[in-house]
C-alpha positions as a printed Julia matrix, in Angstrom:
274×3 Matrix{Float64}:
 189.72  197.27   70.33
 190.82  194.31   68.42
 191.69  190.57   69.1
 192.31  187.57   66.97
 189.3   185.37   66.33
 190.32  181.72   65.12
 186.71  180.07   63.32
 187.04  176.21   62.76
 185.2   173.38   63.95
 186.13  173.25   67.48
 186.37  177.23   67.61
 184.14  177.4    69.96
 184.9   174.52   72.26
 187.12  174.33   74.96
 189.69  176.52   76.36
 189.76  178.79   73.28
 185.59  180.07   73.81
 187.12  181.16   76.95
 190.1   182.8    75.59
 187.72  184.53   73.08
 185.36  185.53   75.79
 188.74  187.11   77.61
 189.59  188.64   74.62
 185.88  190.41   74.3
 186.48  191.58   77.69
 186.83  195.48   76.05
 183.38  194.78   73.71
 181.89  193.72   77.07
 182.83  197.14   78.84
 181.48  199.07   76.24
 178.4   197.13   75.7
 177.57  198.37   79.78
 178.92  201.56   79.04
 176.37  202.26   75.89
 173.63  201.08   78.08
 174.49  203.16   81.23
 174.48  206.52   78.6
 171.05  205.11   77.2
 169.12  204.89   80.45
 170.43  208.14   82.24
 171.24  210.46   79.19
 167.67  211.56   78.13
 166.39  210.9    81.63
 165.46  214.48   83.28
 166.34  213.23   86.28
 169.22  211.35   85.56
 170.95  208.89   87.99
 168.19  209.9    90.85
 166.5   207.25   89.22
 168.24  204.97   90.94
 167.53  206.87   94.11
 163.19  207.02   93.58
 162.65  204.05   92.37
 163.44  202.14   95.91
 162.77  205.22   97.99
 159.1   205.21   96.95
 158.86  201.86   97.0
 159.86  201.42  100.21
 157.27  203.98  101.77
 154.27  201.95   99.54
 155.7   198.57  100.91
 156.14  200.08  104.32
 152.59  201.79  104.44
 150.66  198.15  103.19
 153.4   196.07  105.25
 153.97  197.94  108.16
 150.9   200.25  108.91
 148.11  198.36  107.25
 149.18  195.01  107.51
 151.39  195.71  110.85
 153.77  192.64  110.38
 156.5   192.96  112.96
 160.13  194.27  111.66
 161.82  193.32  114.53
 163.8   195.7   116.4
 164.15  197.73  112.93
 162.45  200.86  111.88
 159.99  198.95  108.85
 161.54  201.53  105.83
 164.9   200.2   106.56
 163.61  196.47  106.88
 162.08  197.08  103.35
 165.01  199.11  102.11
 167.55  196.81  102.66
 165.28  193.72  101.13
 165.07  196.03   97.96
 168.21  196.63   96.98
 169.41  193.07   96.71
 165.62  192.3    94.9
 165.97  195.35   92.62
 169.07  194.04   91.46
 167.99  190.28   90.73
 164.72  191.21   89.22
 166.19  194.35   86.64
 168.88  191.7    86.06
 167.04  189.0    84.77
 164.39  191.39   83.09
 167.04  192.76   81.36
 169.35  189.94   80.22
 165.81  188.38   79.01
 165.86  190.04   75.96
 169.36  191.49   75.64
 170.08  188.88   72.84
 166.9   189.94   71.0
 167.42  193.83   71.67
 170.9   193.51   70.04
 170.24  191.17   67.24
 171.67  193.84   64.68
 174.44  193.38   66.39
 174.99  189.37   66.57
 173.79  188.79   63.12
 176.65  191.02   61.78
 179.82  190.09   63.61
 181.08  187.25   65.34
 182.03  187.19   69.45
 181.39  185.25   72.34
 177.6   185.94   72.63
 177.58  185.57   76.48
 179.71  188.97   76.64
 175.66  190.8    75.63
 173.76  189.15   78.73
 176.61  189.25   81.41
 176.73  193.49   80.05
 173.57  193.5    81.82
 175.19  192.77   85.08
 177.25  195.92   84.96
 174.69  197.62   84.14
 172.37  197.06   87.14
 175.18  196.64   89.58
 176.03  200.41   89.5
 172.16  201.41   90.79
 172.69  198.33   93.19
 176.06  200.81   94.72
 173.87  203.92   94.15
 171.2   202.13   96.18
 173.42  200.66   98.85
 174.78  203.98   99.57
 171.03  205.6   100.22
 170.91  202.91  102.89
 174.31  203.33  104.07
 172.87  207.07  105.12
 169.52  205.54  106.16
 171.42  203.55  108.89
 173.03  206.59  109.91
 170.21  208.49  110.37
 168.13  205.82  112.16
 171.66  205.57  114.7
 172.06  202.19  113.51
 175.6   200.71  112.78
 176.63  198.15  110.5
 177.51  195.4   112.56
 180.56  192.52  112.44
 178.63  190.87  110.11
 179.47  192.98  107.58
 182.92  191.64  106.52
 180.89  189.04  104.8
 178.79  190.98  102.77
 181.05  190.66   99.86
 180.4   186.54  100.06
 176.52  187.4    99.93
 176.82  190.28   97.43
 178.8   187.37   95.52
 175.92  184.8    95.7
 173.43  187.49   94.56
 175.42  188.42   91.25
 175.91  184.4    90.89
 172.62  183.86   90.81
 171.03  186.8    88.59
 173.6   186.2    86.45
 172.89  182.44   85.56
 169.37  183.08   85.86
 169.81  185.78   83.49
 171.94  183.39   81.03
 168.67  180.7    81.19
 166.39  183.38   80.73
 168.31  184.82   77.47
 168.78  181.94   75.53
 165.31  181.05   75.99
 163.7   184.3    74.84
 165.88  183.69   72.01
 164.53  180.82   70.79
 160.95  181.08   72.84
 159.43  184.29   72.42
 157.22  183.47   74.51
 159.64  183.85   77.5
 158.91  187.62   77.14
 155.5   187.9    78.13
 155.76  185.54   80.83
 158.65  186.93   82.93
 157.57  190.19   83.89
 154.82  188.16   85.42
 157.81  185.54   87.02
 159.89  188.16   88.46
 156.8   190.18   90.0
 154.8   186.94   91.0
 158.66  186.5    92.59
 158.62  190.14   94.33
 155.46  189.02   97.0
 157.68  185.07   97.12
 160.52  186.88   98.56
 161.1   188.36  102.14
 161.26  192.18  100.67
 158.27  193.84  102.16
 158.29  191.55  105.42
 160.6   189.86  107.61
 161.25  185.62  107.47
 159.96  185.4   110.53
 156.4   185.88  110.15
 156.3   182.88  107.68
 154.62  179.99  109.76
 157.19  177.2   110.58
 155.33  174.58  108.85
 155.78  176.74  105.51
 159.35  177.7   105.95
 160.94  174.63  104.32
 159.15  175.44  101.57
 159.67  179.62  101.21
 162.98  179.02  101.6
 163.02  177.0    97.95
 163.08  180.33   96.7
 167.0   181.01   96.92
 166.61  184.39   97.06
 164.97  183.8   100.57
 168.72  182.95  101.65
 170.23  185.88   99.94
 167.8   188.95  100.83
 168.25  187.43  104.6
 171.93  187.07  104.14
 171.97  190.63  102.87
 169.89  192.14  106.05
 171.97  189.97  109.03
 175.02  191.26  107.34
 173.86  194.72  108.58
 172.14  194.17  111.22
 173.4   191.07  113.02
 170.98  190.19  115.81
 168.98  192.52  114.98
 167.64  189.91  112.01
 167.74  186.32  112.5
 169.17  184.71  109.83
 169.59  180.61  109.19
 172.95  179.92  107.4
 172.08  176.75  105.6
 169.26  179.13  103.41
 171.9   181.07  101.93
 174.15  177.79  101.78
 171.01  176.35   99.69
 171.33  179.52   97.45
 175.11  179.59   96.49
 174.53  175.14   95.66
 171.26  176.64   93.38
 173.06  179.23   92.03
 176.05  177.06   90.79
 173.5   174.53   89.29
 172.07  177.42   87.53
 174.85  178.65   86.35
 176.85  174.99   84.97
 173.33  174.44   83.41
 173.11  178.28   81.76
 175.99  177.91   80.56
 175.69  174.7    78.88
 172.24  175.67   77.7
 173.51  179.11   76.39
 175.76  177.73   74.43
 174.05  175.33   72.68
 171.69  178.13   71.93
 174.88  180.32   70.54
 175.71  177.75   67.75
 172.42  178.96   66.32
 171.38  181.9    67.79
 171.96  183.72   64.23
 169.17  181.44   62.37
 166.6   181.97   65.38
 167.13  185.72   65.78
């Protein structure tokens, strides 16, 4: 792997940070590819990982949810309501964990040769989005054993899948530059992203928040994205309001112009604070 790297005073301005970034596009494949060997390779289990983590959270969610609590899933069995609000959250939350402290984790790295930092936390994204497949496909055969098939909606799952990655993704960015500089940052959010877990529609369906509230769950833009998720399986199976997942993609463009500029004002220094 090699590319030309140009360092001057406007090196990283402009067109040419992007053309560097395109030219790390190799260091950014390996980068996923080193951390995909050093979660499953000493893991006795291996990729099943991917598989128990949701699976048994789905039966604790749907036991306090659905048979304690007994909130309503519709005309869905509860474990597949839960399921298919867990994947998308899985992927957000292990996401932004993750691209917290990716800068920090590979400071050996960053302190010793120059590249377009953003290549370490958008790695992350690679990562994660493998178990988010591995996942999707233990629901795909959930559906088929409950006899429930995907419905029309499903040509746009790509457009929601889209919004979701959009929005770990700059979330991720924000996150990473200000563990970098903040240390702070990684104490709190483990606290943010589970305080986030019980803020999002995972273990219970939108429509047992009270009307009055709804305006204000639905700040939470990954209110629009777990629903988006579930009506593009279901269909009318799961209501679904449009204009909360139209709310997401706007949020998750903010976040993202923002992250970037943020990131990158971190990046000019990120060597002195790490």
């Amino acid at each position: 792997m090699t590319y030309e790297v140009f360092i001057s005073p406007n090196a990283r301005r402009g067109v040419r940070y992007w053309r560097e970034l395109w030219a790390a596009r190799e260091l950014l494949f390996f980068l996923a590819w080193r951390d995909i060997l050093v979660r499953y390779k000493q893991a006795v289990l291996g990729v099943l990982w991917a598989v128990l983590r949701p699976v048994l959270t789905t039966i604790v969610f749907s036991l306090v949810f659905g048979k304690i609590a007994k909130l309503p899933a519709g005309d869905l069995p509860y474990p597949l309501l839960v399921l298919s609000g867990m994947i998308p959250w899985f992927f957000f939350a292990n996401t932004v964990g993750e691209s917290g402290g990716s800068l920090v984790n590979n400071s050996a790295l960053i302190t010793k040769v120059y590249f377009p930092r953003l290549v370490v936390p958008v790695s992350v994204v690679l990562v994660n989005f493998i178990d988010f497949m591995i996942s999707s496909f233990l629901l795909a055969i959930m559906m088929l054993v409950s006899g429930i098939a995907p419905s029309f909606g499903i040509l746009l799952l790509p457009g929601v899948v889209g919004v979701l990655v959009l929005l770990a993704v700059s979330t991720g960015l924000w996150m990473s530059a200000l563990n970098a500089k903040f240390r702070d940052v990684q104490f709190v959010l483990p606290f943010m992203i589970t305080f986030g877990l019980y803020l999002s529609p995972v273990g219970f369906s939108t429509t047992v928040v009270p009307e009055k509230w709804l305006w204000l769950f639905q700040l939470n833009p990954m209110v629009g994205v777990i629903d988006g998720f579930r009506w593009c399986l279901f269909s009318d199976a799961y209501p679904f309001n449009g204009y909360s997942l139209l709310y997401s993609f706007l949020f998750s463009v903010f976040m993202l112009t923002t992250g970037i500029a943020y990131f990158r004002s971190v990046e000019r220094e990120i060597v002195d604070v790490l």
